[in-house]
N, C-alpha and C positions, 0 to 999 in steps of 0.2 A: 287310952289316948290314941288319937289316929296319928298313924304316919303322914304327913309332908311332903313332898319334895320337890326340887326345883333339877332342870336339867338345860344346861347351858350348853349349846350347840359351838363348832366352829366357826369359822369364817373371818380370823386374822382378827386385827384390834379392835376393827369394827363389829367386830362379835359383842366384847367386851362393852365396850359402848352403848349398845342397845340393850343389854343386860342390864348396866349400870342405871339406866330408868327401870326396867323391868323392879330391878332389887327397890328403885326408889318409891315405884309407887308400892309397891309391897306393902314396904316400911308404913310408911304415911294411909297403908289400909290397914294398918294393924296385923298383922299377917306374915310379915317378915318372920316374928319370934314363933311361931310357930311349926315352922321349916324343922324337920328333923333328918332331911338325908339331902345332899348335894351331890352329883355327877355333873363331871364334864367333857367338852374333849376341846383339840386344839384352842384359837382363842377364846373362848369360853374358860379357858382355866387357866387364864389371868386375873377372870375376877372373881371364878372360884375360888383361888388364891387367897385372894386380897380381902375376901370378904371372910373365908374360914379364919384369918389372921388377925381379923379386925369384927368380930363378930359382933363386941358390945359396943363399938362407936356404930356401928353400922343401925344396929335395934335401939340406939340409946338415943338424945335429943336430936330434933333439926340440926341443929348446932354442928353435934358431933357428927352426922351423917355428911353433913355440909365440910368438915374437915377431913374426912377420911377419903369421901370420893372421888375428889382432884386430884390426891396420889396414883389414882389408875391415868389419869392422864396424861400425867410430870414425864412418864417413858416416852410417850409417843413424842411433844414437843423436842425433850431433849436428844430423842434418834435425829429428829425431819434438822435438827439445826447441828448433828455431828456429819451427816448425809451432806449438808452445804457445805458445812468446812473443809470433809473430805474431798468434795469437788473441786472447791476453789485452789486447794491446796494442789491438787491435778494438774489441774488446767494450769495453774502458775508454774510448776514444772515443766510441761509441752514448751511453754515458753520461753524457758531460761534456758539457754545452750548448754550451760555446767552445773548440773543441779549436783549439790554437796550431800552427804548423807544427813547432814543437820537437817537441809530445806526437805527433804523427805519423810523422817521423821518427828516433824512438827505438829 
């Protein structure tokens, strides 16, 4: 049997992301299931991660590929909208003369 493998590079989520087609055309060339070693480094092993974890939704239907893959993305929306909250929550302190330890920790 020949060895496989796949090597996922850094470069933060957007690694991850350009992976995440890499893994899909794979799949969809047949080719996926015959991976047998994985390396990564920085974001690239996010979806090293995600895919060592999820290995058979990933090789297994459209379907299942189509449910597994938006989980690498669920992180990045719910940072970019705790990133506003933390802001706004900021900015509304600068404002208020008497910020109480409640309004800070909200």
């Amino acid at each position: 049997m020949k060895k496989f493998g796949l090597a996922f590079s850094g470069g933060g989520f957007r690694a991850s992301l350009y992976h995440l087609g890499l893994v899909r055309f794979l799949r969809d060339a047949g080719i996926l299931s015959q991976v047998t070693h994985i390396t990564s480094v920085s974001g690239g092993s996010i979806l090293a991660a995600h895919l060592v974890l999820n290995w058979e939704r990933y090789n297994g239907s459209s379907a299942e590929f189509d449910l597994a893959a938006p989980e690498i993305l669920n992180p990045s929306r719910d940072t970019a909208l705790d990133r506003a909250h933390w802001f706004f929550r900021c900015c509304q302190q600068e404002h208020d003369p008497s910020p109480t330890p409640a309004k800070i920790f909200l």
